[in-house]
Backbone as ProteinMPNN parsed JSONL, in Angstrom:
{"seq_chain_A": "XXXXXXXXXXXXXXXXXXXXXXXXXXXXXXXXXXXXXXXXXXXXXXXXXXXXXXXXXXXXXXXXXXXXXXXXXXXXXXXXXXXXXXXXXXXXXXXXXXXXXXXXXXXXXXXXXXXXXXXXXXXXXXXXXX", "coords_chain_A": {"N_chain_A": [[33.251, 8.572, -20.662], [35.388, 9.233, -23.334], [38.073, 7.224, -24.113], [42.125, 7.759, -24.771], [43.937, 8.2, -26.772], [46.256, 6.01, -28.681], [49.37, 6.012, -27.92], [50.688, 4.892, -30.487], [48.699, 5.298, -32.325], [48.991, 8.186, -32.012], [51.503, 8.969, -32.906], [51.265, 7.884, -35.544], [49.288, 9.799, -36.905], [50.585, 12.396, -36.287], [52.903, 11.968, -37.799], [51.578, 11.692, -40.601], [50.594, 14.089, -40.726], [53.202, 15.871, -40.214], [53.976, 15.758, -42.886], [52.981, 16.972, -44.995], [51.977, 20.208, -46.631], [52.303, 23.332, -45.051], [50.456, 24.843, -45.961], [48.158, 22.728, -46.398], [47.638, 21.975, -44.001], [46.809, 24.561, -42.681], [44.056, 24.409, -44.024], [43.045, 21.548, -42.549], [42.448, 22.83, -40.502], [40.52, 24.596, -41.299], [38.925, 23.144, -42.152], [37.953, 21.38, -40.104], [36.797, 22.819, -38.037], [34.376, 23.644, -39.32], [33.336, 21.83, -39.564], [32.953, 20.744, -37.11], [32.636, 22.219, -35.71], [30.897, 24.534, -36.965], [28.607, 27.042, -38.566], [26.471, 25.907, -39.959], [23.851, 23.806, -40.066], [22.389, 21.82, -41.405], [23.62, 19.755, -42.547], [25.151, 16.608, -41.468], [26.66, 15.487, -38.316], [30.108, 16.164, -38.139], [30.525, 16.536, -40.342], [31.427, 19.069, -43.228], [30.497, 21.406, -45.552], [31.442, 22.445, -48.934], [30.591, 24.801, -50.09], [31.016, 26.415, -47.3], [33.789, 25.779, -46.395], [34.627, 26.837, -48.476], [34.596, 30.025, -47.794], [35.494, 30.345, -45.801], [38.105, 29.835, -45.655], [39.651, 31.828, -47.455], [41.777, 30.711, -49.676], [41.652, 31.226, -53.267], [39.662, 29.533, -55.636], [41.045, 27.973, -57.351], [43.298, 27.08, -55.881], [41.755, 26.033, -53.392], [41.004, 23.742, -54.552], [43.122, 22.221, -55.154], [44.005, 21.951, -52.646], [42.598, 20.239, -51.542], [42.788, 18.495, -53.497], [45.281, 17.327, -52.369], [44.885, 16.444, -50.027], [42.875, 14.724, -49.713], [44.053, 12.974, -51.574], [46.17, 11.901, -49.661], [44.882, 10.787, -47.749], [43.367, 12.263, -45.376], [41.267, 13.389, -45.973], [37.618, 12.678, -46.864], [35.47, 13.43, -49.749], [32.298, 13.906, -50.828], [29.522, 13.436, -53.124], [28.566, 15.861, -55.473], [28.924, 18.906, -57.384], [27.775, 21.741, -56.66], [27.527, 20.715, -53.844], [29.134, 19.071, -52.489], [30.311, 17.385, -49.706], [32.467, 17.577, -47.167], [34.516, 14.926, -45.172], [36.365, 14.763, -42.145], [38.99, 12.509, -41.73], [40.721, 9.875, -39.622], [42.34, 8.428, -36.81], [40.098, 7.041, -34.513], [39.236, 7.973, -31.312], [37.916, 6.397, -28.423], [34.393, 7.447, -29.062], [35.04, 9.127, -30.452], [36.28, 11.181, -33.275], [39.639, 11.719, -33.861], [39.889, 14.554, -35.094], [37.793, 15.84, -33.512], [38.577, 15.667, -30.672], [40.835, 16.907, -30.616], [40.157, 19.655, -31.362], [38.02, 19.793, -29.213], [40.052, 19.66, -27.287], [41.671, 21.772, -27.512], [39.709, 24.044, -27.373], [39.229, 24.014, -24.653], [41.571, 24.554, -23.761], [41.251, 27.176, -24.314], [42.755, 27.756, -27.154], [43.879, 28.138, -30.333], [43.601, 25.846, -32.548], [45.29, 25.555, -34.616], [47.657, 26.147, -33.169], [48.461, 23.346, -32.739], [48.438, 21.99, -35.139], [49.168, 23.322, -37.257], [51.162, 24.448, -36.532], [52.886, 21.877, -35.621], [52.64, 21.774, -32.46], [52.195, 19.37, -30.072], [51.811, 18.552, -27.812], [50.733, 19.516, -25.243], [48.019, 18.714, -25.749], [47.809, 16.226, -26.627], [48.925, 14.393, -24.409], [51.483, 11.915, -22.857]], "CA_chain_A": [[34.296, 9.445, -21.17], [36.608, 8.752, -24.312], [39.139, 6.843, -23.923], [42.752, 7.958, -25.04], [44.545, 8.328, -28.115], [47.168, 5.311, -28.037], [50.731, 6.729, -28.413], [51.063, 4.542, -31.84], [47.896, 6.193, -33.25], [48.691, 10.023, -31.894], [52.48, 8.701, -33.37], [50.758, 7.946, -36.576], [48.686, 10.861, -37.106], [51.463, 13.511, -36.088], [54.043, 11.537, -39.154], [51.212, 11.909, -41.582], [50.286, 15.8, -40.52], [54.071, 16.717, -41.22], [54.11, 15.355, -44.542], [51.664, 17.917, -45.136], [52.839, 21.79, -46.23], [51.659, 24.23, -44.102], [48.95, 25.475, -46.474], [47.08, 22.209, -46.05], [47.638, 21.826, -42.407], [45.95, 25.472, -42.014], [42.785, 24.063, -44.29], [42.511, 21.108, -42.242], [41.76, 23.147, -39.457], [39.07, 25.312, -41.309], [37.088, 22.115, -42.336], [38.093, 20.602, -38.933], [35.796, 24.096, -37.52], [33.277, 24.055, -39.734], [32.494, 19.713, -39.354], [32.181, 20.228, -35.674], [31.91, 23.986, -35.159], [30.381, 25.482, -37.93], [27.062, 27.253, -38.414], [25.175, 25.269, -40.778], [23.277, 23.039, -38.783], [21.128, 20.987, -42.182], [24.355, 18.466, -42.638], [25.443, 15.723, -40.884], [27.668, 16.082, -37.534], [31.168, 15.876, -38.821], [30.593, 17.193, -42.18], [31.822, 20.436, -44.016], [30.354, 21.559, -46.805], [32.429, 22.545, -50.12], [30.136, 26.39, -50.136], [31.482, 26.916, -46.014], [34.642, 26.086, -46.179], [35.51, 27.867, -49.835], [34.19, 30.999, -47.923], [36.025, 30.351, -45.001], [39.527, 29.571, -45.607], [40.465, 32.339, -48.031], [41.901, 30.629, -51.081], [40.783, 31.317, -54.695], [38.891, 27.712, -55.871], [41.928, 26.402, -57.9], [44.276, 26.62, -54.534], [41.258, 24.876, -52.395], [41.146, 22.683, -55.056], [44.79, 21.459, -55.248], [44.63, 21.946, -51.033], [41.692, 19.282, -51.351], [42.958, 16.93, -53.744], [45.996, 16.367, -51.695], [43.947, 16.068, -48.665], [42.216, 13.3, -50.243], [45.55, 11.51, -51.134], [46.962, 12.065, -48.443], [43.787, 9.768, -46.822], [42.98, 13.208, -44.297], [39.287, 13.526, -46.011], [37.148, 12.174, -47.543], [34.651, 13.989, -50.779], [31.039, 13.238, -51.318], [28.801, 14.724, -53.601], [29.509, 16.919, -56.91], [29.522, 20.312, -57.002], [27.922, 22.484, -55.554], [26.873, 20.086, -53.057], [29.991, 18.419, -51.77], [30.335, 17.34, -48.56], [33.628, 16.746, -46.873], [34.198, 14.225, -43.501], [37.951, 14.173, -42.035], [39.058, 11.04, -42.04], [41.646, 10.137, -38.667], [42.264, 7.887, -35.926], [39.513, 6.907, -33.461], [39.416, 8.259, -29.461], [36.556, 6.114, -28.058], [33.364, 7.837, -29.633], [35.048, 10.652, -31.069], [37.177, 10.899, -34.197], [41.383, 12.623, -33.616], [39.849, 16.086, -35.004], [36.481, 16.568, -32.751], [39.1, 15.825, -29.675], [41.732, 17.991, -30.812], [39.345, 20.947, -31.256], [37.669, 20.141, -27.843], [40.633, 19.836, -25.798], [41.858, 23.112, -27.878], [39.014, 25.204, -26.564], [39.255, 23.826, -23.309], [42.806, 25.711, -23.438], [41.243, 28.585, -25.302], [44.001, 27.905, -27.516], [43.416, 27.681, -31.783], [43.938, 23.977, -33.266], [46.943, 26.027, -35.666], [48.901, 25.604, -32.928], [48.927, 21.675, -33.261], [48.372, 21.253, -36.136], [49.951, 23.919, -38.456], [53.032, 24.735, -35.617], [53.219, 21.155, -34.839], [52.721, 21.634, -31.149], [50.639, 18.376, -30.07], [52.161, 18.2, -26.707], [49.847, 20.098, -24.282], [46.442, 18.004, -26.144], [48.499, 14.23, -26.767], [50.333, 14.156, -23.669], [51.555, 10.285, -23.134]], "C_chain_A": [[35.102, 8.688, -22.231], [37.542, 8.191, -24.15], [40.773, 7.773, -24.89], [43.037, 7.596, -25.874], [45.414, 7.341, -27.595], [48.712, 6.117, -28.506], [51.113, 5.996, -30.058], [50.145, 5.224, -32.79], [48.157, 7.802, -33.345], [49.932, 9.883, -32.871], [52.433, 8.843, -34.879], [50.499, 9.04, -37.69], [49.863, 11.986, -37.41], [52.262, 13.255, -37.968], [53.273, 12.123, -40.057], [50.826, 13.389, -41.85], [52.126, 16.45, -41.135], [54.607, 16.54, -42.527], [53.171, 16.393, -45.262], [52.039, 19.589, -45.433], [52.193, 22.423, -45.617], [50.134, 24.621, -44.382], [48.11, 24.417, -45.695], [46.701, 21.922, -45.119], [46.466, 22.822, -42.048], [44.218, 24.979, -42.927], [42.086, 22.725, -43.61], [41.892, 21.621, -40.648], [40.347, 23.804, -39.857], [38.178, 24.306, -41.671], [37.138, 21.126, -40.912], [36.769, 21.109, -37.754], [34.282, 23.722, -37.897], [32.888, 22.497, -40.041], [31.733, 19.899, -38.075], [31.757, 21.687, -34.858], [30.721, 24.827, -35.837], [28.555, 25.628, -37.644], [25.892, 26.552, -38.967], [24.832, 23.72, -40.287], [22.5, 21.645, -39.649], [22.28, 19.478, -42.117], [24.487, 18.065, -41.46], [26.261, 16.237, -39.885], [28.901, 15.693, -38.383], [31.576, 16.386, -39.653], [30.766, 18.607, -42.43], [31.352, 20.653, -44.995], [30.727, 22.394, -47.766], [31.983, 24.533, -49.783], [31.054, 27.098, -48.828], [32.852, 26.946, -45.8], [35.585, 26.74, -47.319], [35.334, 29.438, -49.006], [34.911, 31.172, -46.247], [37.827, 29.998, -44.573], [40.603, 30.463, -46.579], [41.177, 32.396, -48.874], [40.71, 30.76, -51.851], [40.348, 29.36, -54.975], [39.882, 27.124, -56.811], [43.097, 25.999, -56.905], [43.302, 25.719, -53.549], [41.142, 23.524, -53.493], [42.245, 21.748, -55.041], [45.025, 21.343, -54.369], [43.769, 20.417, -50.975], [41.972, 18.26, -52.066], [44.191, 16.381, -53.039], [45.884, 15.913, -50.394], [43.452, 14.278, -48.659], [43.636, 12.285, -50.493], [46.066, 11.107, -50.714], [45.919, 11.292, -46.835], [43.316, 10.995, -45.468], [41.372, 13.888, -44.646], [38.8, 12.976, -46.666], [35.768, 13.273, -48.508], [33.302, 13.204, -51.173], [29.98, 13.839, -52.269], [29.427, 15.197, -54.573], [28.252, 18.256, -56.217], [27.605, 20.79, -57.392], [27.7, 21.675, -54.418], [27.289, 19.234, -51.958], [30.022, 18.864, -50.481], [31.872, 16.649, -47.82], [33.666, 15.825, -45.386], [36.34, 14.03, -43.498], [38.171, 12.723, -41.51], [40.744, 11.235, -40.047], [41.259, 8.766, -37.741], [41.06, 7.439, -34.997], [39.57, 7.388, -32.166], [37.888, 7.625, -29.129], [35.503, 6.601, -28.931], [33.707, 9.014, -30.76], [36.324, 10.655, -32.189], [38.414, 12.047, -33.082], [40.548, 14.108, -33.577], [38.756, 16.424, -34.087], [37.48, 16.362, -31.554], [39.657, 16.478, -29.629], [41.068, 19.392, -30.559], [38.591, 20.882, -29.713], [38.827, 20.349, -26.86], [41.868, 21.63, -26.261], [41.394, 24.476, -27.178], [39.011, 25.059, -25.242], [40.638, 24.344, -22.623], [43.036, 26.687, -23.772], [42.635, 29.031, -26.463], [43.556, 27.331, -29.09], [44.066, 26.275, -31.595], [45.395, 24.733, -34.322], [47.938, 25.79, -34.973], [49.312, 24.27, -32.464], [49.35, 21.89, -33.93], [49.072, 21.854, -37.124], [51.301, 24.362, -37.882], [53.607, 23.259, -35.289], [53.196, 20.608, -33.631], [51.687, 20.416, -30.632], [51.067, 18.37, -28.109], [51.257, 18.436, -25.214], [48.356, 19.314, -24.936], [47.186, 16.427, -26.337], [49.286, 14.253, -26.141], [50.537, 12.611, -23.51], [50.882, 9.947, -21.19]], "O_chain_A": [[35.462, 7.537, -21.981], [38.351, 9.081, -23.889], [40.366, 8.511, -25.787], [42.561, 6.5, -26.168], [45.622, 7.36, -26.382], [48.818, 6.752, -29.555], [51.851, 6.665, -30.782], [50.546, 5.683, -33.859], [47.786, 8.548, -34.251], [49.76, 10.593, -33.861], [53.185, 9.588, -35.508], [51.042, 9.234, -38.777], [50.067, 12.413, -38.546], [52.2, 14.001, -38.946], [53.796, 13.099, -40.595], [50.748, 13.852, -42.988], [52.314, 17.192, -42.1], [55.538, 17.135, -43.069], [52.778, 16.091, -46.388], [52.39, 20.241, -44.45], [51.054, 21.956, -45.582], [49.132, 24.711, -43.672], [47.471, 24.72, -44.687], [45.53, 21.565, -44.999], [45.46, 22.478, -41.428], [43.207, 25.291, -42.298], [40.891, 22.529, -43.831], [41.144, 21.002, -39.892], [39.319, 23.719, -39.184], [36.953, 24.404, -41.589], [36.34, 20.199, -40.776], [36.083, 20.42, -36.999], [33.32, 23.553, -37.147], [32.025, 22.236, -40.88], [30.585, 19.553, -37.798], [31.011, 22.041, -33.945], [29.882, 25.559, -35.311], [27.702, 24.974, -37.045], [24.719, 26.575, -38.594], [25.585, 22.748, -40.219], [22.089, 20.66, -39.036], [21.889, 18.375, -41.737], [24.151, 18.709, -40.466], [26.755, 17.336, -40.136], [28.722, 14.912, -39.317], [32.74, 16.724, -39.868], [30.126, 19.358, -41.694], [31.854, 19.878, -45.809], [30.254, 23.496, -47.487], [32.802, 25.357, -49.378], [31.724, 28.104, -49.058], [33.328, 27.877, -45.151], [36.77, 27.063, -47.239], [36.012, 30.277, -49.6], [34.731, 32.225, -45.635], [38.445, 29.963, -43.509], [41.808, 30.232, -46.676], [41.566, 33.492, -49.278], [39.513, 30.606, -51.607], [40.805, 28.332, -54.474], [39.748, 25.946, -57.144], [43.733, 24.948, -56.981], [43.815, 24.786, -52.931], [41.216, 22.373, -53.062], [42.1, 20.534, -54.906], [46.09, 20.746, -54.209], [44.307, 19.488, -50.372], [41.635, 17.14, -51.683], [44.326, 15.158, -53.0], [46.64, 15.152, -49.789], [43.604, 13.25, -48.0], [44.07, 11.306, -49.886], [46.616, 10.037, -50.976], [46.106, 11.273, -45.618], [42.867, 10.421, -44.476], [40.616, 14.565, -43.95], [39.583, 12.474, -47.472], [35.077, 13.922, -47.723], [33.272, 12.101, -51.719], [29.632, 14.976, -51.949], [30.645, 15.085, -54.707], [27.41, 18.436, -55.337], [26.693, 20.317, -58.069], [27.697, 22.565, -53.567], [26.653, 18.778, -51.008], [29.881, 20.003, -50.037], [32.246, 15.483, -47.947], [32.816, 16.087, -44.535], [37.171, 13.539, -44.262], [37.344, 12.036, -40.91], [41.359, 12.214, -39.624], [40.198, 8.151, -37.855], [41.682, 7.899, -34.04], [40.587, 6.805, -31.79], [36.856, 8.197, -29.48], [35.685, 6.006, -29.993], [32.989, 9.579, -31.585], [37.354, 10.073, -31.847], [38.204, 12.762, -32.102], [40.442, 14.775, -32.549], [38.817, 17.623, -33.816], [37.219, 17.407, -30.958], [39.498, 17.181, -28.632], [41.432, 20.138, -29.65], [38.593, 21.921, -29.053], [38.718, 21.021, -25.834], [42.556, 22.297, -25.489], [41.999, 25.436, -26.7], [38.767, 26.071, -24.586], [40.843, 24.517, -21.421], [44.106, 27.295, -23.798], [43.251, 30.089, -26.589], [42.971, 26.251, -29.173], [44.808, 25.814, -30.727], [46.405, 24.069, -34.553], [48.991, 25.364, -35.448], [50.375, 24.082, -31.872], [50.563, 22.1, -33.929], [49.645, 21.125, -37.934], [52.314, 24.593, -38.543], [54.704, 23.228, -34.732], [53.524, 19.446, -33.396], [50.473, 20.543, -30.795], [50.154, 18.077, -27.336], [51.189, 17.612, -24.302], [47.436, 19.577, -24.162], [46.489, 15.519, -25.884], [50.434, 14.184, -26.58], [49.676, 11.948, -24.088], [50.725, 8.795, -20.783]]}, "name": "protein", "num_of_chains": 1, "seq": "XXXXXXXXXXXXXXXXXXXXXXXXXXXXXXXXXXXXXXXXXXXXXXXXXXXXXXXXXXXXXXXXXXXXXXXXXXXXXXXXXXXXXXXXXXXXXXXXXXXXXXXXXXXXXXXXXXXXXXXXXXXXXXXXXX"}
């Protein structure tokens, strides 16, 4: 089993998520989905690709663009690949085997409860208890 998030890393994480405006909070959940949920099965585990989550998050391509380059500056993904072909990987903390977002989203569904309300309400309390 995984070991735990340490309270300086979940501590970490949380600071750098509310530096974050809302928009990009709600796009790191749709490439958070579609790394470890999503349907397309040819990439890598982890990975999002640029076609799935433009078609899944509802901005026009110069708002995912400007959601994605401050993603990237903001050290929360990482970009591989040119276009069409890009591949994104979120970038985060460690838990034993499993990066911050594949735990978040499991212990999410395991409370049938979206990742928005971490991550875009803030609420971490019921998934990073101490």
């Amino acid at each position: 089993m995984a070991r735990e998030l340490t309270v300086a890393a979940r501590q970490r994480f949380i600071e750098r998520l509310e530096q974050l405006p809302v928009q990009a909070r709600r796009l790191l959940c749709v490439i958070a989905r579609q790394a470890y949920q999503g349907t397309l099965r040819s990439k890598a585990p982890g990975r999002a690709t640029m076609p799935e989550i433009h078609e899944a998050c509802g901005l026009d391509v110069d708002e995912l663009l400007g959601m994605l380059a401050l993603l990237k500056d903001s050290h929360f993904v990482s970009v591989e690949g040119s276009y069409p072909f890009e591949e994104l990987t979120l970038k985060g903390e460690s838990v034993g085997d499993q990066g911050i977002w594949e735990t978040l989203l499991t212990r999410c569904d395991s409370n049938g409860t979206p990742p928005e309300t971490a991550v875009v309400n803030m609420q971490f309390e019921p998934w990073f208890n101490s």
